[in-house]
N, C-alpha and C positions, 0 to 999 in steps of 0.2 A: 483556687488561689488561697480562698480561708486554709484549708486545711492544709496546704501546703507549710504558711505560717502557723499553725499551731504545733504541726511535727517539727517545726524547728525548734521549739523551744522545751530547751533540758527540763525535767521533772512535770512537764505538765498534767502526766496521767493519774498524779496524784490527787489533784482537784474536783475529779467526778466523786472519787474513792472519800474523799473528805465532807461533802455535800450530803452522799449518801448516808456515812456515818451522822452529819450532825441532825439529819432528818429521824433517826430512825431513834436518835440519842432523846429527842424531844418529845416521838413519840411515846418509846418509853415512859419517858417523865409523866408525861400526862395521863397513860394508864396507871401508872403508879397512885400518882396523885389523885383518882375518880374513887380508886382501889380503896384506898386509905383514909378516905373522908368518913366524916363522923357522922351518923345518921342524922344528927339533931342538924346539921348543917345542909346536909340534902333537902333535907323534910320542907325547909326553912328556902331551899333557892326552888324549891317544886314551887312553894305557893306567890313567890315574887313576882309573876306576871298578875294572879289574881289578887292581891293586895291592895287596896286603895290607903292606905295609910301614911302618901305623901300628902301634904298641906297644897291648896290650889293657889299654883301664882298665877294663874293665867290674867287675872287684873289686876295686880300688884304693879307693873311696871303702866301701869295705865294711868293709876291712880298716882303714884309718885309724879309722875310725870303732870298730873295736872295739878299738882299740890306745888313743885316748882314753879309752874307757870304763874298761878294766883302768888305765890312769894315773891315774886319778881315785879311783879303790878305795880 
């Protein structure tokens, strides 16, 4: 029954045709963009998992939170 309704409908063969293109347009892109990166930028997203040089909030919102409370008293 699907496919019956999909052959009725003028131009629709054009839509796989355009899917494929936009996939293949992004992959593109994306090898382009791996290609073209600046060493110093690479170097720099390698070592971003081993980094600790964010600041720890893990008690930040602990501490706020009882710093409101006592101001509320």
């Amino acid at each position: 029954m699907y496919k019956d309704v999909a052959r009725a409908i003028d131009g629709i063969d054009i839509y796989p045709m355009i899917g494929v293109i936009i996939f293949f347009s992004v992959f593109l892109i994306m090898i382009v963009n791996v290609y073209s990166a600046k060493k110093s930028n690479v170097a720099h997203w390698e070592n971003l998992p081993l980094e600790d040089a964010t600041p720890d909030y893990s008690n930040s919102f602990t501490q706020n939170s009882n710093q409101n409370e006592t101001e509320t008293i």
